[in-house]
C-alpha positions in Angstrom: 90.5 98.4 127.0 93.2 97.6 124.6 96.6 99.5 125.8 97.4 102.8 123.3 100.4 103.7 121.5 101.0 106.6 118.8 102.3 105.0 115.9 103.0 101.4 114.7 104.6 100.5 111.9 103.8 97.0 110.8 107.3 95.3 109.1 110.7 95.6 109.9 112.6 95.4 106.8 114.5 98.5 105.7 112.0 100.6 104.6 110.1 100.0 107.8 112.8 100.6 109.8 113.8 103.9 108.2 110.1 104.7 109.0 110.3 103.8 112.1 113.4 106.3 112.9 112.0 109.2 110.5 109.1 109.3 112.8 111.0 108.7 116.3 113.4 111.8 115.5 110.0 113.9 114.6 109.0 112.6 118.6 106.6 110.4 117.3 106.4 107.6 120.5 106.7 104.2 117.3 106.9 101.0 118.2 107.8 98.8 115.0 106.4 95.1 114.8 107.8 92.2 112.9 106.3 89.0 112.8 110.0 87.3 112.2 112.5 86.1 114.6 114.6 89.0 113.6 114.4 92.1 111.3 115.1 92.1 107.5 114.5 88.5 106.9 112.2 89.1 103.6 112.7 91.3 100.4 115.5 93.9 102.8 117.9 90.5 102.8 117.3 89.0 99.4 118.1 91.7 96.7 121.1 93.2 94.8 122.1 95.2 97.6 123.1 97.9 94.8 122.3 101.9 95.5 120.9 102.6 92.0 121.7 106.0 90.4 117.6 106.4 89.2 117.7 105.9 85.6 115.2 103.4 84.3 112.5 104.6 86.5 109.0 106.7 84.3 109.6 109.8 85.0 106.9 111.4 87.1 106.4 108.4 89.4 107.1 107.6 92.8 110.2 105.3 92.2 111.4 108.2 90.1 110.9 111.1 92.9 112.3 109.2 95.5 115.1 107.4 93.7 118.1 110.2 93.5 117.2 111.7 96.6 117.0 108.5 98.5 120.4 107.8 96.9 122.2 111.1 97.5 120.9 110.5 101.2 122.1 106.9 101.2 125.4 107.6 100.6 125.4 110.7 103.1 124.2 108.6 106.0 126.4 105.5 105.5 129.8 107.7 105.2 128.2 109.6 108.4 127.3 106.6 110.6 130.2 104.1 108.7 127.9 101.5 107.2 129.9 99.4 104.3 129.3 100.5 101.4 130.9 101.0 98.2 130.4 103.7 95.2 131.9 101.0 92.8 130.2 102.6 89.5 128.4 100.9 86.8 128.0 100.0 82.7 124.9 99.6 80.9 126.4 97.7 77.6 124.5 97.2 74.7 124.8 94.3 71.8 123.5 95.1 68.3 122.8 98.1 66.3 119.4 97.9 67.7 120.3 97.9 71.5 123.4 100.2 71.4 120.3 102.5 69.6 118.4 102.4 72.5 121.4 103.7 74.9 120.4 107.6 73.9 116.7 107.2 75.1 117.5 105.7 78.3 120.2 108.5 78.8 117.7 110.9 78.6 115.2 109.2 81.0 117.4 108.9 83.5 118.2 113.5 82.8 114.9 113.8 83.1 114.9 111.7 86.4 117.5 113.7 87.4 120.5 111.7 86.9 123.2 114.1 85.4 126.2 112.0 85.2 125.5 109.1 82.6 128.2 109.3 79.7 127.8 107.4 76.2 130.6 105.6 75.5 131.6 103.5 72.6 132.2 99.9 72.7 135.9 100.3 72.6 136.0 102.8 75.3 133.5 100.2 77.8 135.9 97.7 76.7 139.4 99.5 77.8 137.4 100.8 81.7 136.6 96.3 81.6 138.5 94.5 79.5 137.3 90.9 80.1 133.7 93.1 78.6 131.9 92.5 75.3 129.8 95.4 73.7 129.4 97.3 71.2 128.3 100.7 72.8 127.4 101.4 76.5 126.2 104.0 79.5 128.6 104.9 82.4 127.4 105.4 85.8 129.8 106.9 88.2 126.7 106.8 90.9 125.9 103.4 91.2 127.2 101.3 94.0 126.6 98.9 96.7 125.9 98.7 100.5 125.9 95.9 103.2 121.8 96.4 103.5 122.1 94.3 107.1 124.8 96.5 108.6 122.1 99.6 107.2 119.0 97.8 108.8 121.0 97.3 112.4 122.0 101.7 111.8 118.6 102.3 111.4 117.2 100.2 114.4 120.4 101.8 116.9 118.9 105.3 115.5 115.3 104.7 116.2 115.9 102.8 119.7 118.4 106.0 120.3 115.3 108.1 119.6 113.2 106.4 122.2 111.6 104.2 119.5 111.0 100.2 119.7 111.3 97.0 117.7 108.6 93.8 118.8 110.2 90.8 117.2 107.9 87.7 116.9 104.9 89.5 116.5 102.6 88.6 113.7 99.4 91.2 112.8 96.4 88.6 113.5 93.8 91.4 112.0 92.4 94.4 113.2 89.6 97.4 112.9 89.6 100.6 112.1 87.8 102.5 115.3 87.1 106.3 116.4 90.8 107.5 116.8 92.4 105.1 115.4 93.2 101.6 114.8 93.2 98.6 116.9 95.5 95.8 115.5 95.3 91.9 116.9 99.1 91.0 117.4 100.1 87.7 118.2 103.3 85.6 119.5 104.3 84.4 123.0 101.9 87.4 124.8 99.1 88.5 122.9 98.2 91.6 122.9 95.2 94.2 121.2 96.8 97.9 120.7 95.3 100.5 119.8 97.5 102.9 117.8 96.7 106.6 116.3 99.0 105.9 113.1 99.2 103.0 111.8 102.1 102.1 108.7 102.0 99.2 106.8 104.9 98.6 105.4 104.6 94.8 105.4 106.2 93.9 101.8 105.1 90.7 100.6 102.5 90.6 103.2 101.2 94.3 102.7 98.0 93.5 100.7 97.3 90.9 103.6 97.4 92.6 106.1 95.2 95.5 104.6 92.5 93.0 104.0 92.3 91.7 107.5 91.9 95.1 109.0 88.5 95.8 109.2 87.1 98.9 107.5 90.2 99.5 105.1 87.5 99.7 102.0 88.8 96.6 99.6 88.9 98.4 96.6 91.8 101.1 97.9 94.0 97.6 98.1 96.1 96.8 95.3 96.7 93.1 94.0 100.3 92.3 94.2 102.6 90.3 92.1 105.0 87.6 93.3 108.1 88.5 91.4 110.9 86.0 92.3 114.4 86.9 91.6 117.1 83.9 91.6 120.9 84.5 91.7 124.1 82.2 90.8 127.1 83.3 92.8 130.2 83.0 90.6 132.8 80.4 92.2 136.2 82.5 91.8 137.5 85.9 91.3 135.3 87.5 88.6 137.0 90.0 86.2 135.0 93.0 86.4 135.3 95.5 89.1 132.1 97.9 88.2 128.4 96.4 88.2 127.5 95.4 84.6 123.5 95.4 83.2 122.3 94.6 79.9 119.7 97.0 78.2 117.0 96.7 80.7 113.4 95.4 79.8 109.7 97.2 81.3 109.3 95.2 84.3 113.1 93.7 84.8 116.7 95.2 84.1 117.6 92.1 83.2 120.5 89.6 84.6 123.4 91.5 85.1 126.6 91.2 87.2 126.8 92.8 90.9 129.0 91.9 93.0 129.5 92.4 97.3 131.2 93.8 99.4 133.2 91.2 100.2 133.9 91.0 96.3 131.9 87.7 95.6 130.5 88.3 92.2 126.9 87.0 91.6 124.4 87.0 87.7 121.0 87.7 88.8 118.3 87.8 89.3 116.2 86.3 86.8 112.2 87.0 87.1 109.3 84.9 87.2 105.8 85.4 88.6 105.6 82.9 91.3 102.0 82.6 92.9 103.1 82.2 96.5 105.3 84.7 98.2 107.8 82.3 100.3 109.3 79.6 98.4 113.4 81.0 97.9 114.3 78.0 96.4 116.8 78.4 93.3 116.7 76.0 90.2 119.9 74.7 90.3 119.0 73.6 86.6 118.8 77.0 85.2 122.8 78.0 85.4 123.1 77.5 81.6 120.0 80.1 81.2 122.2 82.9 83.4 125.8 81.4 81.2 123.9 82.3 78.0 122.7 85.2 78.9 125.6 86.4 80.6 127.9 85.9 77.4 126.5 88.5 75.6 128.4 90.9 78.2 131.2 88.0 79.3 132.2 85.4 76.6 134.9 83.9 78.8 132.1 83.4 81.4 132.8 79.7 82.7 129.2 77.9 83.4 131.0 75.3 85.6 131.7 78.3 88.0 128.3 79.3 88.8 126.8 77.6 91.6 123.1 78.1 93.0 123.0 81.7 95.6 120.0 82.5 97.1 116.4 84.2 95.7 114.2 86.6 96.6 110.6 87.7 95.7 109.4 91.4 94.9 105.9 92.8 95.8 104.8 94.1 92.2 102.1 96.0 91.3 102.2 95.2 87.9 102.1 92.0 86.2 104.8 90.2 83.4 105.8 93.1 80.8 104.2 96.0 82.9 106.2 98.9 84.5 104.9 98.9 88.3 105.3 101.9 90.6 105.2 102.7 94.3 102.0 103.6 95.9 101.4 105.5 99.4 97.6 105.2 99.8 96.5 107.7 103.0 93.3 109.1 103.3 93.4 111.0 100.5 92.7 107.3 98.8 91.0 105.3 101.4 89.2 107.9 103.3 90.8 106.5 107.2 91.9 108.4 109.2 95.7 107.4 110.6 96.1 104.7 108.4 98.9 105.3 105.8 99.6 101.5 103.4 102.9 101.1 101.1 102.4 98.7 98.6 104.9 97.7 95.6 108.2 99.1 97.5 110.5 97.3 95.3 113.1 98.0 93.5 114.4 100.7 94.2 113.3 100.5 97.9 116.7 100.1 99.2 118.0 102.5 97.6 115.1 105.2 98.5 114.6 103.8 101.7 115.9 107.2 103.9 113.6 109.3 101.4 110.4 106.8 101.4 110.7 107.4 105.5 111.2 111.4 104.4 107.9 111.3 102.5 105.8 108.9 105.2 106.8 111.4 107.7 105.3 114.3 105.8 102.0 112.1 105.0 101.4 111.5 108.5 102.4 114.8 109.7 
């Protein structure tokens, strides 16, 4: 007889780890798996790092609920338990009469999301806030800012071990079956083992759509498809000039190359986007630097090319393909009819950010 817990959830990146701790402190006994040698690896330690304000996202969908209460909770928990983080602010320039006319619609998206604190400012105002800046109109964001995501992974794994929860490193989902009570899931690495569990999350990223497949009675058409969106960035070899975040007008299914920097102050232009058909090459195309210079420009004139040098990449689990707005999706039984199984698919962007109120809502779903 396979051995029984009460909940697994199936990836340990941030979101699965907030998860993981939502449901310990509600005395859930959760036992998190990861089939890497340590947590974070994928999509949690390849992104922007940024905790975004909620402004681009439709309103009415899931990024859009759970983006500025995720971050409002973000920044509550990381001043509470001292993770690095930064509320460092951000501008939205626009270009062009037909860009800077596109600044009022996006203004009122982001109301409507619930973002109250965007001011308009003209490009002369922009400009005197960042003077190294080129633009002819822009949005403010006093909200925006950025976290170190590994020292948030590590507070949210000493949270759910405090609350009795566990992490299994090494231990890759084989397949599984959905069965009366619950599901059994095939786990592999050094000791093999078949568990049976009552709940079972998948928040497995990249990997989510995988997984789903290989667990027997999961009907196939409750899956979504996902989207390989890779994401590279330049780092910028010296001390960059701006001190807030900088984004061009965004686009449907990218807000574009902009400027973020770390905590540590090392500025970085990316990332870029291109549908990729495999979900772990992180390569970066050393020959695209003059690609980020031009585009950069439009926001940095003085931007040296010769001082950006190949960072790292990352790859997003869309649900949407190139010019489409994706969304997250929590698919319980409501969708797929199984009992105990609850699957997150798409969590990108803004799943950093949201990550404290994604585990808020998959603790009411499995309630």
């Amino acid at each position: 007889m396979p051995e029984s817990v009460d909940v697994i959830v199936i990836g340990a990146g941030v979101v699965g780890l907030a998860a993981g701790r939502a449901l310990a402190r509600a005395d859930r006994e959760v036992i998190v798996i990861e089939r890497n040698e340590g947590f974070g690896e994928e999509t949690s330690a390849r992104n922007s790092e940024v905790i975004h304000a909620g402004i681009y996202y439709r309103p009415g969908g899931m990024r859009a609920q759970l983006c500025v209460p995720g971050r409002k909770m973000l920044y509550a928990y990381c001043k509470e338990h001292h993770v690095n983080h930064e509320r460092c602010e951000k501008l939205i320039v626009a270009n062009g009469d037909d860009e800077v006319a596109q600044l009022p619609a996006i203004r009122a998206t982001a109301q409507t999301n619930g973002v109250d604190d965007l001011q308009l400012l003209s490009g002369a105002e922009a400009v005197a806030m960042e003077p190294a800046l080129q633009c002819d109109g822009a949005l403010f964001s006093p909200s925006t800012g950025i976290v170190d995501s590994h020292e948030l992974m590590l507070s949210l794994l000493g949270d759910l071990e405090d609350a009795g929860g566990a992490m299994a490193l090494s231990s890759p989902v084989g397949g599984g079956r959905v069965v009366d009570g619950g599901i059994e899931l095939d786990i592999g690495g050094e000791d093999p083992i078949t568990l049976r569990a009552r709940t079972v999350i998948n928040c497995a990223g990249l990997s989510s759509d995988k997984l789903a497949h290989a667990i027997a009675g999961i009907p196939k058409d409750t899956i979504p498809k996902l989207y390989y969106g890779k994401g590279q960035y330049f780092t910028y070899s010296g001390k960059a000039p701006f001190s807030r975040l900088i984004y061009p007008i965004p686009a449907k299914d990218s807000q574009g190359t902009h400027y973020t920097r770390d905590i540590g102050g090392q500025g970085k232009l990316g990332p870029d986007l291109h549908y990729v058909s495999t979900n772990d090459d992180y390569g970066v195309d050393r020959t695209r630097r003059d690609v980020f210079a031009t585009a950069a420009r439009r926001f940095w004139p003085d931007l040296e090319a010769a001082r950006l040098v190949p960072g790292y990449a990352g790859i997003r689990p869309k649900i949407a393909g190139p010019g489409e707005e994706g969304d997250f999706i929590f698919s319980d039984k409501s969708v797929h009819g199984i009992e105990g199984y609850l699957g997150l698919y798409g969590i990108e962007s803004p799943g950093l950010t949201s990550c404290l109120a994604i585990a808020e809502h998959v603790r009411n779903l499995v309630a």
